[in-house]
Legacy VTK file of the C-alpha trace (Angstrom):
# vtk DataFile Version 3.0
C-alpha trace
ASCII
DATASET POLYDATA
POINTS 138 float
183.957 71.398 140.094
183.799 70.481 136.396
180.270 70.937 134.641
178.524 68.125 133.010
179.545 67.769 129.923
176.678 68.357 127.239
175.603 65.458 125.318
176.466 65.944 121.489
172.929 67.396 119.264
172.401 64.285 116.539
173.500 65.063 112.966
171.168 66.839 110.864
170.131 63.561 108.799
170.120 61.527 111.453
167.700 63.600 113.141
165.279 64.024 110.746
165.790 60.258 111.059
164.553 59.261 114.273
161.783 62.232 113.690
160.333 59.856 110.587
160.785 56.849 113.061
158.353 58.446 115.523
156.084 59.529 112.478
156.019 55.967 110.839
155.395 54.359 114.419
152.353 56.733 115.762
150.861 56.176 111.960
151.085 52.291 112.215
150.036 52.246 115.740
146.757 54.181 114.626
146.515 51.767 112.131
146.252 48.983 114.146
149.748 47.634 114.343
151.302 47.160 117.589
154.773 47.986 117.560
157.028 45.324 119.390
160.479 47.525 118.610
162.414 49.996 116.885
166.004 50.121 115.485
166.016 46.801 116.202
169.094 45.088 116.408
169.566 41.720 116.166
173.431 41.833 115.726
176.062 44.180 115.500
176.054 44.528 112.040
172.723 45.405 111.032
169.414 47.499 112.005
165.498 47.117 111.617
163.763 50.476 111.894
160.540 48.854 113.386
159.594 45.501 114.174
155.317 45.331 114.289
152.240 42.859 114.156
149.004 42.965 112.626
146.898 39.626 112.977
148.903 37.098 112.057
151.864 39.260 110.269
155.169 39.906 111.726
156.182 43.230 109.480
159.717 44.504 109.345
159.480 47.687 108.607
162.190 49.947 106.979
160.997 54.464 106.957
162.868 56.326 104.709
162.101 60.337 105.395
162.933 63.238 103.554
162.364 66.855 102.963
161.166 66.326 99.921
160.630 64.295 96.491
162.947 66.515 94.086
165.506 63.756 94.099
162.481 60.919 93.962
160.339 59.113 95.704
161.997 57.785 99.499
161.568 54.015 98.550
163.691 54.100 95.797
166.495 54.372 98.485
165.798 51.038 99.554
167.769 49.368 96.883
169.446 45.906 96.686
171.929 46.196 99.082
169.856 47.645 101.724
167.085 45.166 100.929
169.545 41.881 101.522
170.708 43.967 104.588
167.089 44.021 106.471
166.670 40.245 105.213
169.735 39.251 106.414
168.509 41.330 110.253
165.164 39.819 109.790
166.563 36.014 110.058
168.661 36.581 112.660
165.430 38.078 114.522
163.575 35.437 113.619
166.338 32.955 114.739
165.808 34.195 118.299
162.467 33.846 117.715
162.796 30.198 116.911
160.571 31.346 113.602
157.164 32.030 114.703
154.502 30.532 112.892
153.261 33.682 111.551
153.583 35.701 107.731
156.458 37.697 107.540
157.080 40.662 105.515
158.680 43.972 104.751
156.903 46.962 104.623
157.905 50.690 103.948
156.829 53.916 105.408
157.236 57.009 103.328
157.771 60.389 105.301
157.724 63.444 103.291
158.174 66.919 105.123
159.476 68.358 108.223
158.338 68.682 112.092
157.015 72.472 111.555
154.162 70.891 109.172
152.312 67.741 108.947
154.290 65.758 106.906
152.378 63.324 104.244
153.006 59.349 104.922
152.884 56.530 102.420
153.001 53.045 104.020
153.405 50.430 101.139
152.957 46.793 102.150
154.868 43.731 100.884
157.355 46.734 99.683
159.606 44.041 98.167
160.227 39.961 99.167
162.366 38.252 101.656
165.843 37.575 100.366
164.951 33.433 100.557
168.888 32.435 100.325
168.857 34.003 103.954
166.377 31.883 104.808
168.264 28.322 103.801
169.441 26.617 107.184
166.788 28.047 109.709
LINES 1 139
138 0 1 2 3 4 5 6 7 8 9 10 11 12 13 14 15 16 17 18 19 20 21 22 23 24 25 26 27 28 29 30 31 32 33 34 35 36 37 38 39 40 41 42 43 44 45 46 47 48 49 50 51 52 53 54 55 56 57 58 59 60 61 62 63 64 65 66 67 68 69 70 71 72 73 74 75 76 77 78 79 80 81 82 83 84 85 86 87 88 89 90 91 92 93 94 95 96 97 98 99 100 101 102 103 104 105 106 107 108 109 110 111 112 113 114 115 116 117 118 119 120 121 122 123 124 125 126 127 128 129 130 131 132 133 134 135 136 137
């Protein structure tokens, strides 16, 4: 009889990854978001780290983690292409939605450190606007 075979450890990055996933999500939930999903994704093609409301807000949320700031801050990581990437996920959320009559937006959390310490957090609201050539055609 063959043993199981062992299920491959996550790359380094993309552990540290998820970890800042779980970070970002207990610090919303504490802040009074209720998270309705993570790595969201509404197609093949494209990922939302965490879908959440907050009153009347649906938030799309996109956590960039690292180690540290030497290179910079984590948001500046969220550049054009990635920006028009989470748009383009958010409509086709939405879409299956049938757009909800709510305020959308995309926020960022910030996670800064490592799972032996508690890491510092940043959550910046309205981070940047909806890509509104996405949203032609609803």
């Amino acid at each position: 009889m063959t043993p199981p075979a062992e299920k491959p450890s996550l790359p380094v990055a993309q552990a540290a990854g998820r970890w800042g996933e779980e970070v970002a999500a207990d610090f919303l939930a504490r802040a009074g978001y209720r998270i309705l999903g993570r790595r969201v994704r509404p197609d093949r093609r494209d990922e939302i780290d965490i879908v959440a409301r907050k009153d009347e807000s649906l938030v799309f949320v996109e956590v960039k983690t690292r180690t540290s700031e030497a290179f910079g801050r984590p948001f500046s990581a969220v550049d054009q292409a990635k920006r028009r990437a989470l748009s383009r996920a958010a409509v086709r959320y939405l879409r299956q939605l049938n757009f909800p009559k709510l305020y959308y937006r995309f926020d960022t959390v910030e996670v800064i450190g490592t799972p032996v310490a508690p890491p510092q957090v940043r959550h910046i609201e309205n981070a940047f606007p909806f890509d509104r050539r996405l949203m032609l055609g609803q």
